[in-house]
C-alpha positions as a Markdown table, in Angstrom:
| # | Residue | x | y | z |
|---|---|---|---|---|
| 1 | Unk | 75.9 | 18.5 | 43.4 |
| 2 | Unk | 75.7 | 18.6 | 47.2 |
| 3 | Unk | 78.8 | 18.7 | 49.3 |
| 4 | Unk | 78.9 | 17.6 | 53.0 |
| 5 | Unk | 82.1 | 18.1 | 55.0 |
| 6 | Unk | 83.0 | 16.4 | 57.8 |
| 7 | Unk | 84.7 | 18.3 | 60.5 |
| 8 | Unk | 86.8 | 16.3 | 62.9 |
| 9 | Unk | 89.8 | 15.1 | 61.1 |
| 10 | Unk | 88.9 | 16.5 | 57.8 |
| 11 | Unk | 89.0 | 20.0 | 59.0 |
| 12 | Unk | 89.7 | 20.5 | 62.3 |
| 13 | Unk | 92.5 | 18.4 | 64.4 |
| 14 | Unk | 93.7 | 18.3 | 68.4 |
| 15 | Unk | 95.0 | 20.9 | 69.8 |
| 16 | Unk | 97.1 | 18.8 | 72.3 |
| 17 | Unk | 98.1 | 21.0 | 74.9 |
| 18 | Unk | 94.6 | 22.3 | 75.4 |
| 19 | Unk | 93.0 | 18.9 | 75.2 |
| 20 | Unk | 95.4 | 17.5 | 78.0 |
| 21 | Unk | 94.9 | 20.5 | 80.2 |
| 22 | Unk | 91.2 | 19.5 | 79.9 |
| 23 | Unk | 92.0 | 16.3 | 81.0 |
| 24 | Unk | 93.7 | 16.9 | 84.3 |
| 25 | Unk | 90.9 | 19.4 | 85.2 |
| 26 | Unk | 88.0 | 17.3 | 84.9 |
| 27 | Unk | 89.7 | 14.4 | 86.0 |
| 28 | Unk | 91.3 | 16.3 | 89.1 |
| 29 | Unk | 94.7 | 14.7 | 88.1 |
| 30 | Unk | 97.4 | 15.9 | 90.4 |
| 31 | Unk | 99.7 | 17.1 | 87.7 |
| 32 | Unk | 101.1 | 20.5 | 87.7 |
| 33 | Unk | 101.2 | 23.0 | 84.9 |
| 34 | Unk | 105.0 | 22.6 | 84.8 |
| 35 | Unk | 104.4 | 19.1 | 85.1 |
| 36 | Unk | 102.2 | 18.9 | 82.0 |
| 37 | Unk | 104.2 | 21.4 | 79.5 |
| 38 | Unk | 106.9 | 18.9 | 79.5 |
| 39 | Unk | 104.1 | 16.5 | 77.9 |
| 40 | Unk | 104.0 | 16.5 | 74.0 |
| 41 | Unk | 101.2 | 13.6 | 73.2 |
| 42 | Unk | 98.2 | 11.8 | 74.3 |
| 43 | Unk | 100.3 | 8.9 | 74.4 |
| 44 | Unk | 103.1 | 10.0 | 77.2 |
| 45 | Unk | 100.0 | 11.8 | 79.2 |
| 46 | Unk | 99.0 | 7.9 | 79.2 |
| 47 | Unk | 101.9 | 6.7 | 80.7 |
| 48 | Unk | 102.2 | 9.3 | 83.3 |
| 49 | Unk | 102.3 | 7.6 | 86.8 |
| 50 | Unk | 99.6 | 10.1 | 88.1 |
| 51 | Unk | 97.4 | 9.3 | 85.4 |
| 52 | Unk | 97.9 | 5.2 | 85.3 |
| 53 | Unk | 97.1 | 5.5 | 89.0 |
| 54 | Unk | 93.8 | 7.0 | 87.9 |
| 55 | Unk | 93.4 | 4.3 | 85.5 |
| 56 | Unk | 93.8 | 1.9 | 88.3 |
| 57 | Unk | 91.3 | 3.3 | 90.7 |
| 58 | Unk | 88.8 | 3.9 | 88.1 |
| 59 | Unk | 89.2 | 1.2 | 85.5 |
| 60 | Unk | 90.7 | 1.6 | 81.9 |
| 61 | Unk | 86.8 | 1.1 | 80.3 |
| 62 | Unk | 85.9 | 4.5 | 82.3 |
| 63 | Unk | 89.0 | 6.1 | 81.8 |
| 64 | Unk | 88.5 | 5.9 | 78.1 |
| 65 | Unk | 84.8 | 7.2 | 78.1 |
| 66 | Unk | 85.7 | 10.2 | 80.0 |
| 67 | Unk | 88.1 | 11.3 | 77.4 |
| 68 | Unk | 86.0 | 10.1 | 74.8 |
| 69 | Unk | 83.2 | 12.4 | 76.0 |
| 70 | Unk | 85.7 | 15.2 | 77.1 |
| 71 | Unk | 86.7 | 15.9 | 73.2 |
| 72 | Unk | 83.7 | 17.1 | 72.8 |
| 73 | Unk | 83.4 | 19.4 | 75.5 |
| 74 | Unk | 82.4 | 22.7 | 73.9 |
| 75 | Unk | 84.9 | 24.7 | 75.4 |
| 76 | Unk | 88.0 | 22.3 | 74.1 |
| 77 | Unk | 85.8 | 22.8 | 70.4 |
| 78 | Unk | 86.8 | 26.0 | 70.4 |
| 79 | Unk | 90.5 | 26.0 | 70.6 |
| 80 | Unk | 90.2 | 23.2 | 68.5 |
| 81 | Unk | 93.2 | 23.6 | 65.4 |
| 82 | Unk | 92.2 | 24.0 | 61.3 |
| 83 | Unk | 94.0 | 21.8 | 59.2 |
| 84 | Unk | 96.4 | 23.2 | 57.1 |
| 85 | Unk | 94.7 | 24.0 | 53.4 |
| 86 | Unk | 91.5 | 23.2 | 55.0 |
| 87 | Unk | 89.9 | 26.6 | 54.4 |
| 88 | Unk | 91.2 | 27.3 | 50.7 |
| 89 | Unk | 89.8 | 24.1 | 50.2 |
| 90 | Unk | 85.9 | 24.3 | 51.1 |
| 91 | Unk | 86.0 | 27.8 | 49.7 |
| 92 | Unk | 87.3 | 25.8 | 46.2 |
| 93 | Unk | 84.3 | 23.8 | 46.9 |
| 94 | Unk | 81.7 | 26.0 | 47.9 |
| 95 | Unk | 82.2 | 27.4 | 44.4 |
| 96 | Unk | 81.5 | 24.3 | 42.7 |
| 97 | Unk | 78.4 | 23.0 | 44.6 |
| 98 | Unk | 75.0 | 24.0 | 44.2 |
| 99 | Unk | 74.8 | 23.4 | 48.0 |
| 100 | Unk | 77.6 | 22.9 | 50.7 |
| 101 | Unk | 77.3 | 22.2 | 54.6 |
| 102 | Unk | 79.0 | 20.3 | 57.4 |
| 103 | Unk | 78.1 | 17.1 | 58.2 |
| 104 | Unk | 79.3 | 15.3 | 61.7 |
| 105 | Unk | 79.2 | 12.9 | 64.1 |
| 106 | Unk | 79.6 | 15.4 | 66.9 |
| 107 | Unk | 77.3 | 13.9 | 69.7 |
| 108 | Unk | 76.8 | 12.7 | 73.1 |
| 109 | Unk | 73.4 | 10.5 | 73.0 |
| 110 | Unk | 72.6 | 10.8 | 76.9 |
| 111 | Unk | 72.8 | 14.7 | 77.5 |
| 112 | Unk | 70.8 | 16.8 | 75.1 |
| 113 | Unk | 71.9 | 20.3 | 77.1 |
| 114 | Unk | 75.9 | 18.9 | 76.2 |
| 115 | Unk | 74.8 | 18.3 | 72.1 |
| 116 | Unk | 72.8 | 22.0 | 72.3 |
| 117 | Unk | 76.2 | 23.5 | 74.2 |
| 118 | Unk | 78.5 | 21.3 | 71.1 |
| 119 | Unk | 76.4 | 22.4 | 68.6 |
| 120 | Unk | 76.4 | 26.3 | 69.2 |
| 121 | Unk | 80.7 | 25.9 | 69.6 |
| 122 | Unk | 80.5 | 24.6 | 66.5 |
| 123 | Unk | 79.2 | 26.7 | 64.7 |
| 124 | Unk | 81.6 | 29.6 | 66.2 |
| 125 | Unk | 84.3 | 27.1 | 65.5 |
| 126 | Unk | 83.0 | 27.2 | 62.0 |
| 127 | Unk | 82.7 | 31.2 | 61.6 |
| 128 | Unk | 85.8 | 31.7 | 63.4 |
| 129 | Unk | 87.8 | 30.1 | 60.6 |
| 130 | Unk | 85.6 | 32.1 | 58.2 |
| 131 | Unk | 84.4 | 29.0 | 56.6 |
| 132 | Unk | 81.4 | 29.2 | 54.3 |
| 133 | Unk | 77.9 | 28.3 | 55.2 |
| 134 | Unk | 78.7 | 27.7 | 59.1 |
| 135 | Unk | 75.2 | 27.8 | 60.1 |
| 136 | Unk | 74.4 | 24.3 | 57.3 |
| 137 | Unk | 75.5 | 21.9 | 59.7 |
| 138 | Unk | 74.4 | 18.5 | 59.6 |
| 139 | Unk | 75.0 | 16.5 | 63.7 |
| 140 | Unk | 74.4 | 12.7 | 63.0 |
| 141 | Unk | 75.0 | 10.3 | 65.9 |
| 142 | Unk | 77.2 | 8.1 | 64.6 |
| 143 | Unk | 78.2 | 6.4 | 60.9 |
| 144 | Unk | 74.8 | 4.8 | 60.3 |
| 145 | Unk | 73.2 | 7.7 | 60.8 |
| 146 | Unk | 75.3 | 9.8 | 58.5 |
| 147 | Unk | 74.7 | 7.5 | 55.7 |
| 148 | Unk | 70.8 | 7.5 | 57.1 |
| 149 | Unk | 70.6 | 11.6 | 56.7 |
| 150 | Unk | 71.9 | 11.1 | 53.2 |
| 151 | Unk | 69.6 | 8.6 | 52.1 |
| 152 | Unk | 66.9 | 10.6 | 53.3 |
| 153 | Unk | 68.1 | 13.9 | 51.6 |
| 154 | Unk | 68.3 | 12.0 | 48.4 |
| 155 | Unk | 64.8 | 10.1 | 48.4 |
| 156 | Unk | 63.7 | 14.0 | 49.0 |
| 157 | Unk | 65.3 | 15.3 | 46.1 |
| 158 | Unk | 65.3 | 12.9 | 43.0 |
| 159 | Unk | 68.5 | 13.2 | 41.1 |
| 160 | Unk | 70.4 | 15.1 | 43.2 |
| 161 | Unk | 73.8 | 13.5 | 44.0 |
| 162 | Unk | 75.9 | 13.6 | 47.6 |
| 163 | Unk | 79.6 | 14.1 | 47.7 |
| 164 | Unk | 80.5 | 13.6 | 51.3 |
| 165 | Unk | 84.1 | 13.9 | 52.2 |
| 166 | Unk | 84.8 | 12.6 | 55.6 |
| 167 | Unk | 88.1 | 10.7 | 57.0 |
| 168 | Unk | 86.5 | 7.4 | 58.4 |
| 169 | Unk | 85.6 | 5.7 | 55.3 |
| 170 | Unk | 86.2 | 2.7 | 56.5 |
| 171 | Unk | 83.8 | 2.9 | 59.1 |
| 172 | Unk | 81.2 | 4.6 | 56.8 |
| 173 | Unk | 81.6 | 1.8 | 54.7 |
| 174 | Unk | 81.3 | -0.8 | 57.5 |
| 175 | Unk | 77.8 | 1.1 | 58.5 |
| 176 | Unk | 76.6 | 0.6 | 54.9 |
| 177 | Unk | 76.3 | -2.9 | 55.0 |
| 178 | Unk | 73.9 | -2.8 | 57.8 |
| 179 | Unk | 71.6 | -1.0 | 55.9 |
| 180 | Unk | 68.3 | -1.9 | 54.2 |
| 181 | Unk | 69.0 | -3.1 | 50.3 |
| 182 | Unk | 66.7 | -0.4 | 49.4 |
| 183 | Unk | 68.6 | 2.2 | 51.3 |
| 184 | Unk | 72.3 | 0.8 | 49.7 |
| 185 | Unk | 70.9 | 1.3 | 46.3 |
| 186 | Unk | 70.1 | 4.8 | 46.9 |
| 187 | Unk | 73.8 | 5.0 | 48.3 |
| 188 | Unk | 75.2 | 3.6 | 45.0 |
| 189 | Unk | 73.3 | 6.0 | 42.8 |
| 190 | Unk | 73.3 | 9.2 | 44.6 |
| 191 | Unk | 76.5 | 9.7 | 47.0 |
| 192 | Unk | 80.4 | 9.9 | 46.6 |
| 193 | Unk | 82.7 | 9.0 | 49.6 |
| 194 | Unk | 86.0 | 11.1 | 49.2 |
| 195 | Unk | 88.0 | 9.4 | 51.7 |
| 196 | Unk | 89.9 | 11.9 | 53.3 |
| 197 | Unk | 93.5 | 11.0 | 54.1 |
| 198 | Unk | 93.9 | 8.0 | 51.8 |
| 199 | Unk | 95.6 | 7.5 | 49.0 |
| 200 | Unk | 94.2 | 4.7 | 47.2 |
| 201 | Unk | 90.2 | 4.0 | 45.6 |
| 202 | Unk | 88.3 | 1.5 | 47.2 |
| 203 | Unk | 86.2 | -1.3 | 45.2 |
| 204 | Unk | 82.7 | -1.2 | 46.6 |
| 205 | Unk | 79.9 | -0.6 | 45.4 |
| 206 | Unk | 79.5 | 3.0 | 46.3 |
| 207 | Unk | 81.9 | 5.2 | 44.5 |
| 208 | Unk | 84.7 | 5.6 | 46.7 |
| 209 | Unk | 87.2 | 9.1 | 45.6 |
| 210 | Unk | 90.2 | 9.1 | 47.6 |
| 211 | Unk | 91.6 | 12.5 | 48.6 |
| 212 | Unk | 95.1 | 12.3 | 50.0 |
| 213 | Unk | 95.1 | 16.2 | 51.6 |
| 214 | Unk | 93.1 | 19.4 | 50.7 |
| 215 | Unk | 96.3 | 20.0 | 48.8 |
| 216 | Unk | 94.9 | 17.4 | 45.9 |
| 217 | Unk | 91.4 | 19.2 | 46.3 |
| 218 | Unk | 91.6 | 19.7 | 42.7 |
| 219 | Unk | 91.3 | 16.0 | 42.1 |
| 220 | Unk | 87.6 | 16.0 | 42.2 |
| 221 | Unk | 87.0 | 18.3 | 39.5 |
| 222 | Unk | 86.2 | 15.2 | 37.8 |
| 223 | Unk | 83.5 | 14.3 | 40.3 |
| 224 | Unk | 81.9 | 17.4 | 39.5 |
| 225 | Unk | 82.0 | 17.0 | 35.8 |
| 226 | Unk | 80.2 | 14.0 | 36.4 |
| 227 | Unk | 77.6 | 15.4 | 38.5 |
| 228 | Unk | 77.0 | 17.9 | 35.2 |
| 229 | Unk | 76.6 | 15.2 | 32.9 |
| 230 | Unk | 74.1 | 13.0 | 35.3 |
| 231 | Unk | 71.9 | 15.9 | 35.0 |
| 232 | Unk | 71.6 | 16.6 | 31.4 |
């Protein structure tokens, strides 16, 4: 079996106080430091009068692209936080695959220096948290094109099957049904979707695992037992 691991939200998480420091220097908010420690969430930063005047001169639709682009800054990638249990976890895992790698929707279509810069911080990111296999890492612009590297990967190796545990398995799922028939039915006989942070299966007809936290990793040991028998 082949695990892919998604990063954001399955491993790594915001580190707030970083992120919103980002914010206010790219955006050239007039907030001081003192200012700003007194903020605990995205959500206050929102309402901060500096920053809804910002809003105002710029427009909310630009507003929201800038920080939408700005969490991925390379820099901020770095400092980004590891989910508690997230490392005992893919180390549980690397020792049942046959092959395990990263898999994420880290990128920014427009500027190809930005995704080269995004890539390489990930991959320190990666090693920094001494997780295995940081150089397998699979970038895939968006949820179509995640299922899209998986359906190629399986036409390339017949039988093989795909265990991807990512944390938007709503949206995976959403980007399956724009898919070619032919490319669903590889879907339904090669991959797994362990949807990270649920706690509830989901009918459809890929097989949908949920995974509540890295604390009920040993959950799929099932999955694995049935990747054993599909190849004998």
């Amino acid at each position: 079996m082949t695990i892919l691991v998604d990063i954001d939200g399955v491993l790594a998480c915001n580190n707030v106080p970083q992120l919103l420091a980002l914010y206010v220097k790219s955006l050239k908010l007039p907030i001081s430091d003192e200012q700003l420690a007194q903020v605990k969430t995205k959500e206050v930063f929102h309402l901060l009068p500096e920053v809804q005047a910002y809003i105002e001169n710029v427009g909310l639709g630009r507003y929201q692209s800038q920080l939408a682009r700005l969490q991925w800054h390379p820099g901020y990638v770095m400092q980004c936080l590891l989910i508690r249990g997230a490392s005992e976890g893919v180390k549980y895992l690397a020792g049942k695959a046959d092959e395990l790698g990263y898999c994420t929707a880290r990128m920014i279509s427009f500027h190809d220096e930005w995704n080269r810069d995004l890539a390489r911080a990930t991959h320190m990111w990666l090693r920094k948290q001494q997780l295995p296999n940081s150089d397998q890492v699979l970038f895939c612009d968006g949820f179509k094109a995640k299922l899209m590297a998986i359906v190629t990967y399986l036409r390339e190796h017949s039988g093989a099957h795909v265990l991807l545990i990512d944390d938007s398995a709503n949206d995976l799922l959403l980007a399956y049904t724009q898919l070619d028939v032919n490319d669903q039915h590889i879907l339904q006989n090669g991959l797994t979707l362990v949807a990270f942070g649920y706690d509830e299966s989901v009918d459809h007809p890929v097989q949908v695992v949920p995974l509540a936290d890295w604390t009920r990793v040993g959950d799929l040991e099932k999955e694995f037992d049935h990747a054993l028998v599909g190849k004998e």
